[in-house]
Every structure is written in C-alpha cells, then in structure tokens.
MARMI-979320 format. One record per atom (N, C-alpha, C): residue in one letter; x, y, z. Coordinates in steps of 0.05 Angstrom, whole numbers, plus 5000, padded with zeros to 4 digits. Example, Ala and Ser with C-alpha at 12.3 -4.5 7.8 and 13.67 -1.06 7.14 Angstrom:
2
  res     u     v     w
    A  5264  4886  5156
    A  5246  4910  5156
    A  5264  4934  5156
    S  5257  4955  5142
    S  5273  4979  5143
    S  5258  5001  5157
***
This chain:
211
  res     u     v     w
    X  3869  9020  4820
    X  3847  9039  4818
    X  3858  9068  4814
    X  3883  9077  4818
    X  3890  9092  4822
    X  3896  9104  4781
    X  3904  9085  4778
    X  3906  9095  4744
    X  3881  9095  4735
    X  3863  9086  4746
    X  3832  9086  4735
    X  3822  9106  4739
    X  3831  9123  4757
    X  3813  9148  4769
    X  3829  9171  4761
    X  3857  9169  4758
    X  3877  9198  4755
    X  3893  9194  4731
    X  3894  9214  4715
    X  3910  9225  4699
    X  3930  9228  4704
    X  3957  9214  4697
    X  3989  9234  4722
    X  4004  9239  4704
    X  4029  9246  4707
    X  4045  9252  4686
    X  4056  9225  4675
    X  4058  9221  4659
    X  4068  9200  4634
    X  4042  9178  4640
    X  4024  9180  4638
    X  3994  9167  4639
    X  3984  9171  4607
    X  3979  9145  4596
    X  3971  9144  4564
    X  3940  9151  4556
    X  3938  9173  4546
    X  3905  9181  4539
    X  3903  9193  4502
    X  3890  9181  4497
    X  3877  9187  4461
    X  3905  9189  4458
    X  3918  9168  4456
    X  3939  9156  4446
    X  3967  9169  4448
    X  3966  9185  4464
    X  3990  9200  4479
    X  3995  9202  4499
    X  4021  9208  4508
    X  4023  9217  4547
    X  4029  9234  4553
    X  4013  9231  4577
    X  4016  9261  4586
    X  4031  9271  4601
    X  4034  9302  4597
    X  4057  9318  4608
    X  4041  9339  4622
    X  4047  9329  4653
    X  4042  9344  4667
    X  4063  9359  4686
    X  4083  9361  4674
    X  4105  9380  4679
    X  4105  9400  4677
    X  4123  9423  4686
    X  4131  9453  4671
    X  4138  9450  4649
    X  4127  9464  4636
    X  4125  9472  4602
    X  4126  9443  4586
    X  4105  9425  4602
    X  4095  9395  4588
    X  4070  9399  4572
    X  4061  9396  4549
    X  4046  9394  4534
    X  4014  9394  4545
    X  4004  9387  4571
    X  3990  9391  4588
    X  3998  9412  4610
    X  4025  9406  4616
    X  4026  9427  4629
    X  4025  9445  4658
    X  4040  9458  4676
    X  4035  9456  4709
    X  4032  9495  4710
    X  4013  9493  4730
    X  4014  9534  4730
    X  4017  9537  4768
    X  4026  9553  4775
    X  4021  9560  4799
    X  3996  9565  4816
    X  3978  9550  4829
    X  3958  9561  4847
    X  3957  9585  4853
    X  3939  9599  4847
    X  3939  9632  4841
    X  3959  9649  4830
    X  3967  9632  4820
    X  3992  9648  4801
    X  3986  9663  4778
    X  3963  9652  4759
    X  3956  9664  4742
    X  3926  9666  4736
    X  3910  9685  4725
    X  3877  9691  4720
    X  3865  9676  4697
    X  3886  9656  4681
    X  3886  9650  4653
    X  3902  9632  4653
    X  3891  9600  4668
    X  3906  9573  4667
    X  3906  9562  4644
    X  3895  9569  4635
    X  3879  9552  4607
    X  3880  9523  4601
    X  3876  9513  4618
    X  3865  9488  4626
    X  3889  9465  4638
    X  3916  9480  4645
    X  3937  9472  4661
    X  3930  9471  4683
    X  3937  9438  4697
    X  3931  9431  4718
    X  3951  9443  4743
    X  3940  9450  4769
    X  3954  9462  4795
    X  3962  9440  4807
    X  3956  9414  4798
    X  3965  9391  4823
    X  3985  9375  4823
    X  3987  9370  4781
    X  4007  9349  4769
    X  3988  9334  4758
    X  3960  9330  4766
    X  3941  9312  4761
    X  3913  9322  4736
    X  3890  9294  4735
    X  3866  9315  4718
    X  3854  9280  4732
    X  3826  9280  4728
    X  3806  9271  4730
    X  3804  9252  4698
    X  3805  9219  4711
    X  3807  9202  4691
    X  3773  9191  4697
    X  3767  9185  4714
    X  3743  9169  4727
    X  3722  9187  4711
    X  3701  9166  4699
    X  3690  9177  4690
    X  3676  9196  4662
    X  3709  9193  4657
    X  3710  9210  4627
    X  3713  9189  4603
    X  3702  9189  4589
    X  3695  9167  4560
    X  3719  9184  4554
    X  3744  9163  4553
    X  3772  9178  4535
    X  3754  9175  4498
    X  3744  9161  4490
    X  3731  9157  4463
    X  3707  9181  4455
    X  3709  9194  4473
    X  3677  9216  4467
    X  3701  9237  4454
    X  3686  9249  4437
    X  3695  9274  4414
    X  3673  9292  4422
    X  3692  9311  4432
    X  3679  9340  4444
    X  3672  9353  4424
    X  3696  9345  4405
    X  3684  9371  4376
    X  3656  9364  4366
    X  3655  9337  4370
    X  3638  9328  4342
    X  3612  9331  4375
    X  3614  9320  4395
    X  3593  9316  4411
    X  3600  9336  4432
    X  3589  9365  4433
    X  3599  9384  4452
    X  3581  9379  4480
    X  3563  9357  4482
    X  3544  9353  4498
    X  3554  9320  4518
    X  3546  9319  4543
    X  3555  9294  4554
    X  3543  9264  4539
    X  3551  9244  4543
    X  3537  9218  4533
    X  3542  9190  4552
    X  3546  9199  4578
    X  3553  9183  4599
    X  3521  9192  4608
    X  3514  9156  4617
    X  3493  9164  4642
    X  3489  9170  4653
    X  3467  9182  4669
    X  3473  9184  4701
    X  3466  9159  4720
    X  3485  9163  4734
    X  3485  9138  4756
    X  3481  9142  4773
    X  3454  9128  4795
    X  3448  9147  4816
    X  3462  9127  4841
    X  3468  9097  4833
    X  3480  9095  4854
    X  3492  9062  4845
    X  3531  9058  4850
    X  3531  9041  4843
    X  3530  9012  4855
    X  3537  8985  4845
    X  3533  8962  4859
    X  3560  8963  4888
    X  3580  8969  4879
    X  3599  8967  4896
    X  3585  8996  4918
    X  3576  9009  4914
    X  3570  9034  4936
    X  3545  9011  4954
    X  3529  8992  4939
    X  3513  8986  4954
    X  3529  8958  4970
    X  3555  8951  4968
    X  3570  8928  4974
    X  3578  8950  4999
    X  3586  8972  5000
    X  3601  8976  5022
    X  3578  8990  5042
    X  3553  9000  5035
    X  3537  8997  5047
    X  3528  8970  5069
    X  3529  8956  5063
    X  3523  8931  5064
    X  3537  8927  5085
    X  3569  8919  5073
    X  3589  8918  5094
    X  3593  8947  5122
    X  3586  8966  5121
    X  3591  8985  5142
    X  3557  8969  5163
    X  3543  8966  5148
    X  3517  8957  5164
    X  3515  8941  5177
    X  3529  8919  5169
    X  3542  8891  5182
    X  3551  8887  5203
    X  3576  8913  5192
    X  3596  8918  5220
    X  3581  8927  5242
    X  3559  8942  5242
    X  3548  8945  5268
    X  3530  8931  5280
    X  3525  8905  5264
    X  3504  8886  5273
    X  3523  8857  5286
    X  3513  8845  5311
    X  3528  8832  5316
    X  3526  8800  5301
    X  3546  8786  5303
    X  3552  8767  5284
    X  3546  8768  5255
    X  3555  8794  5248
    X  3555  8794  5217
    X  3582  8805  5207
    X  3603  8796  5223
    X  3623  8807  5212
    X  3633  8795  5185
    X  3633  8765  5196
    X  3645  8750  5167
    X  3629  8767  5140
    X  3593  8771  5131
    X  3587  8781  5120
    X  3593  8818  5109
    X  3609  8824  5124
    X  3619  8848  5116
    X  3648  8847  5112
    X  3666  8836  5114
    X  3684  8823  5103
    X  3692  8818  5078
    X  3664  8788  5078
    X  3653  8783  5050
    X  3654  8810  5027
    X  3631  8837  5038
    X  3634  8856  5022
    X  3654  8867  5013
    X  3671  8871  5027
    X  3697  8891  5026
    X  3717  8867  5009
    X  3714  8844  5012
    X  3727  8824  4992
    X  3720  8830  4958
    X  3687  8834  4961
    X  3683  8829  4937
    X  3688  8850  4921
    X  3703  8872  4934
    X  3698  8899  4924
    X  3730  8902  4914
    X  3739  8891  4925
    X  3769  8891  4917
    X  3775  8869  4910
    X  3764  8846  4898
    X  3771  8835  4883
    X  3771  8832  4856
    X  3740  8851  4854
    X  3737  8870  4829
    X  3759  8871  4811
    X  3779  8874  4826
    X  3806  8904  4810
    X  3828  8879  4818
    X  3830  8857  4827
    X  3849  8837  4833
    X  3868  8851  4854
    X  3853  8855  4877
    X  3867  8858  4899
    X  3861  8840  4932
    X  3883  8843  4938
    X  3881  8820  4953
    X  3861  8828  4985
    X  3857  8804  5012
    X  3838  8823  5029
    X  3842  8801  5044
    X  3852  8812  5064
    X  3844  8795  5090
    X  3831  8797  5116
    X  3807  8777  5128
    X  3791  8785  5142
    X  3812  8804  5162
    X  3780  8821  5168
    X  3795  8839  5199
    X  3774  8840  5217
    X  3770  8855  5245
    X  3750  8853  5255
    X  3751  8879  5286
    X  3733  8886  5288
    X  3732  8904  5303
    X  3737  8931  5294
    X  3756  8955  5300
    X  3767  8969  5291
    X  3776  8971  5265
    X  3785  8947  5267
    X  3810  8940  5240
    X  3783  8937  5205
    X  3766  8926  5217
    X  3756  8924  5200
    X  3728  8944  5195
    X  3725  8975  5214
    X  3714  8997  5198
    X  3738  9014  5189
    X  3755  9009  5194
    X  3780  9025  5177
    X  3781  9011  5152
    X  3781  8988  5151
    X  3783  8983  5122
    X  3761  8986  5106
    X  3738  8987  5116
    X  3706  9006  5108
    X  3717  9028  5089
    X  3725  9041  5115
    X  3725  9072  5110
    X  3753  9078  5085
    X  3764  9062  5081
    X  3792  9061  5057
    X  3774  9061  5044
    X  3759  9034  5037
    X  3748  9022  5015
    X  3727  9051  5001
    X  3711  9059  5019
    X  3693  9078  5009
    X  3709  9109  4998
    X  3732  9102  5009
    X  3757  9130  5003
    X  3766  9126  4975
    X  3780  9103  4963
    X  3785  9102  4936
    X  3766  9085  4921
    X  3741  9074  4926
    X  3723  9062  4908
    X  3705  9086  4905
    X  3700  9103  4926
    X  3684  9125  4913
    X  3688  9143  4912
    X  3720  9148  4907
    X  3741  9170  4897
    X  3714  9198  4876
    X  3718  9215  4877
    X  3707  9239  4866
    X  3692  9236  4858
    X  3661  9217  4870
    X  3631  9218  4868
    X  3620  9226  4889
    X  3631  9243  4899
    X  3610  9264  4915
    X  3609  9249  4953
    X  3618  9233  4950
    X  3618  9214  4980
    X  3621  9220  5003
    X  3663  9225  4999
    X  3680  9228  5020
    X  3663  9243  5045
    X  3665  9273  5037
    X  3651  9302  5055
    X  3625  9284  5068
    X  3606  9277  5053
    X  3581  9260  5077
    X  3591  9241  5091
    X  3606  9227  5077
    X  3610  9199  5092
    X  3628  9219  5120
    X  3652  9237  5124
    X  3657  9246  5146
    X  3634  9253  5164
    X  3623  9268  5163
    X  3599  9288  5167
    X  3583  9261  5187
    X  3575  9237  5171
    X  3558  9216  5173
    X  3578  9209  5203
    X  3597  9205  5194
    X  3617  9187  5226
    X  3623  9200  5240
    X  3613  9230  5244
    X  3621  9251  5267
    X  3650  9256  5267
    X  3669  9248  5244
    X  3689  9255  5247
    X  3701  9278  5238
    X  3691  9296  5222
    X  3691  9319  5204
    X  3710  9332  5212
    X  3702  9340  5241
    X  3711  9366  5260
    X  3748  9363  5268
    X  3749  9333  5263
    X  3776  9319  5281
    X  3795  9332  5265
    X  3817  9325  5275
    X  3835  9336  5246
    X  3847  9322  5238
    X  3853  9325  5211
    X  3864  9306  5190
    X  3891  9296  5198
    X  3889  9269  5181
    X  3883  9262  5164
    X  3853  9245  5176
    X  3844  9241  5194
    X  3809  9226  5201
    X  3795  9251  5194
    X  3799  9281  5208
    X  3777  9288  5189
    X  3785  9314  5172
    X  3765  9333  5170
    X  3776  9362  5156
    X  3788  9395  5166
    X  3797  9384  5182
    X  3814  9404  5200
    X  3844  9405  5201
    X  3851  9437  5187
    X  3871  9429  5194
    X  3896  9412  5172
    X  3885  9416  5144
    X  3897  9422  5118
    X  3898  9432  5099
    X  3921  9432  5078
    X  3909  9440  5055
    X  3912  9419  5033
    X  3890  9433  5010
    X  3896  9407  4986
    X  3928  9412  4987
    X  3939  9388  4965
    X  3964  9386  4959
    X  3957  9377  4933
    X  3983  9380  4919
    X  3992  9371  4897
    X  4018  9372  4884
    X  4032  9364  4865
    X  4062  9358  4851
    X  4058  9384  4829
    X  4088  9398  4836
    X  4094  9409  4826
    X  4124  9387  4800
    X  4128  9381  4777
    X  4131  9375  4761
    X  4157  9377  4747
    X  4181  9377  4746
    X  4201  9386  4733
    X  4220  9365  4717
    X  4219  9374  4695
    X  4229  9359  4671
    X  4266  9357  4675
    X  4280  9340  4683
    X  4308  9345  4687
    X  4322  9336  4664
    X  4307  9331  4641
    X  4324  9329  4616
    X  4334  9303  4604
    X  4338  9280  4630
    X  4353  9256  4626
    X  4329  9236  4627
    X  4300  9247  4623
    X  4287  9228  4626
    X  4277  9218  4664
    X  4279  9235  4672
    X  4270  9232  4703
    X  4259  9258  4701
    X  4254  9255  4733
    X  4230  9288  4741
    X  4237  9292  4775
    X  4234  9307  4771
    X  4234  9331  4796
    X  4211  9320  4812
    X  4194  9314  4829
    X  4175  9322  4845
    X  4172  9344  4867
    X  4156  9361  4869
    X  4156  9370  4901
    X  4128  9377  4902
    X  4130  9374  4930
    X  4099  9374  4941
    X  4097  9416  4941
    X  4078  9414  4927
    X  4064  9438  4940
    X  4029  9444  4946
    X  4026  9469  4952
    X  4001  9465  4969
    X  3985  9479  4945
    X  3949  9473  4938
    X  3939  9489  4930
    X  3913  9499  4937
    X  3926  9501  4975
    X  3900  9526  4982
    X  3921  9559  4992
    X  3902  9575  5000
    X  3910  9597  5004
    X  3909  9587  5041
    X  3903  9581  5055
    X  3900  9572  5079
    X  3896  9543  5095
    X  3896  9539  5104
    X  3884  9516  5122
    X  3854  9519  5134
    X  3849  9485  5118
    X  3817  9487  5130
    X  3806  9472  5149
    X  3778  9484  5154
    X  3770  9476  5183
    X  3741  9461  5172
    X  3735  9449  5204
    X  3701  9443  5200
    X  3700  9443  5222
    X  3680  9458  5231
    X  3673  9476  5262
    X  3654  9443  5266
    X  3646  9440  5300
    X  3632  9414  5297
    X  3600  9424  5299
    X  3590  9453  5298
    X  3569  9463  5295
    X  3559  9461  5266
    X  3584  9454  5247
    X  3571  9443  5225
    X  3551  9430  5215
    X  3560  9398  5243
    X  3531  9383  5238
    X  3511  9395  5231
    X  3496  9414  5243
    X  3479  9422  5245
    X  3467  9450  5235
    X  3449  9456  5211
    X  3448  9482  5198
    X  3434  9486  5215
    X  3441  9514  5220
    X  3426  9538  5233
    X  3392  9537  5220
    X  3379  9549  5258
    X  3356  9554  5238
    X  3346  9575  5223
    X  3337  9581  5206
    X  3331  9613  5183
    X  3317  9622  5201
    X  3326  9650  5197
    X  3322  9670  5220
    X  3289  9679  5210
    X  3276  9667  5189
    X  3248  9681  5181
    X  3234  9659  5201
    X  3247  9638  5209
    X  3231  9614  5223
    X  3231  9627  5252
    X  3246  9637  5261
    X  3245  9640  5283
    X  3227  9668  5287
    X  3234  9678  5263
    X  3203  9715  5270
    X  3191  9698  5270
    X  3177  9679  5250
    X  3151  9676  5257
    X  3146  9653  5272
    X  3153  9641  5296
    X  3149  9623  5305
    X  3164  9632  5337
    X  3149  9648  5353
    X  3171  9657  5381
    X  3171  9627  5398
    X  3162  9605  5392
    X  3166  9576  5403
    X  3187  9566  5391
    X  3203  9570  5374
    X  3218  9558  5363
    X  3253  9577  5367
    X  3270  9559  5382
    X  3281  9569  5391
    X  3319  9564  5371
    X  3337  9588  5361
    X  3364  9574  5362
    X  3373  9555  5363
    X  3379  9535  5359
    X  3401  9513  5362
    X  3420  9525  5374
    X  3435  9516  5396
    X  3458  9531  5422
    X  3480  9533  5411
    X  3487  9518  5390
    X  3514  9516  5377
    X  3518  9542  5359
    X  3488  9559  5351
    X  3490  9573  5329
    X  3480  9603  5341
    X  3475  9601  5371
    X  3462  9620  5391
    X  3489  9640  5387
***
C-alpha cells in the first residue's frame, strides 16, 4: 500500500522516475528555506493516492476523479472497530480486518482484546492514509492529547532529506518539517462556546475547560 499511496524517490510515474533528491529532476528544497519551491517536495515524498497518473492537466486543467463520500473498506473497518466492542463478535471483526488486507495480498492473523483494536487502529492508519481520517479517528478515541506516537503531542512532521552519492546509492537523513513541536491541549475535545451565545443567553454558562 505503501507504493500505492507515495511517490518516493526512484518510484515510476508517466513513464519515468522519480528524483526526489538534491538537484533530482523533482527535486528536494529546505522547509522554509525558500519563498519559491516551485513545486519541490520538503519530505523526499508527493501524494500518489488518488491522482489519475493518465489525466493531462494541460489538455484537462479541471479534476475528473469522483467524489467519494465513503469507501467499502472504510465501511469494513467500521464494522470491525464496532464488533470489537460488542461482545462475541470478535471472530466477526477479525473477519473485517482480514478482508481488508487481503485486498492488497497481505497476510492476518486473528488477535483479540487489545491486540486486536491496535490492529483496528493500523488498519484505519494506512487504508485511510490522506482521506481526511487519522485527526478524527484520534479525537474519536480520546487519544489526541497523549503523546505520540498514540497521539498528537509532542512532534514534528518528518521527512528525507535526499543525496545523490554518484555510484548509484543515496544518502538518507531524517529531517524535520515543522518550525516546532506540536500539541493538542485535551480541552480540544471540546469547542468553546461563542461568546455572542453567552451575551445573549446569561443561563448558559462556559465550558470549565475554556473558563
């Protein structure tokens, strides 16, 4: 799944590969390094999921992908997280998380208890890789606030910096592309209430988290 969803360096697209190296034909820039990336990636990576490699921007400057409001495998792991909390339905959530990765010819063996909302929570991590998921699905399991790698506290993105050594190998190194480390306060759950609700309503009181 992983070539299905990412672009990397020496990854074959409209009949070439790509160079996501320093001074690679795609190309690597420094995270705020410059005002004018021009479409050089900060990570090593680009966004394969999703993109019709066959669509011609020139000729079609407009999208021609559907919209999808929700897919079969999102409603398989649905299924399976719902399971897991119902009792004697483990084998049937199992089942889900089987069928979801068998999809792609990977292998699955039952789990149960723990073991098997962790493999939930994988499955919904790279099956619904950059459709909008991840951030609710934390939010949803109260785990947001924890810190990473369970939730969003307490990193930064990362990504490969790229270097061409000449003999046909590469350099990797990890570098970072935030300006800081991030947080999620656990008052997040919960938006504040608008302060026009509360003029006009003196019964209606703050939320204590936001007092």
């Amino acid at each position: 799944r992983f070539q299905a969803t990412i672009l990397y360096n020496g990854a074959q697209w409209k009949n070439r590969t790509i160079e996501t190296f320093v001074g690679g034909k795609d190309g690597w820039v420094q995270w705020y390094g410059t005002t004018s990336p021009g479409g050089k990636t900060t990570t090593g990576y680009y966004l394969r999921k999703m993109v019709d490699e066959n669509h011609d921007i020139i000729a079609h400057s407009g999208g021609v992908a559907p919209i999808t409001i929700i897919r079969y495998a999102e409603v398989l792991l649905n299924k399976a997280e719902a399971c897991y909390h119902l009792e004697g339905k483990t084998a049937v959530a199992n089942d889900a998380v089987r069928a979801i990765r068998a999809r792609v010819g990977l292998p699955y063996t039952d789990k149960g208890g723990s073991e098997l909302m962790a493999a939930i929570r994988q499955e919904r991590k790279v099956e619904l890789a950059f459709e909008g998921h991840w951030y609710w699905d934390l939010r949803r399991w109260r785990v947001a606030h924890k810190q990473y790698p369970e939730g969003l506290t307490g990193y930064q993105q990362h990504g490969l910096k790229i270097e061409d050594n000449g003999d046909g190998t590469f350099t990797y190194n990890y570098v970072s592309v935030d300006t800081e480390d991030r947080s999620f306060s656990e008052k997040m759950y919960q938006f504040p209430m608008p302060t026009s609700e509360l003029q006009n309503n003196s019964e209606v009181e703050q939320y204590k988290e936001w007092k």
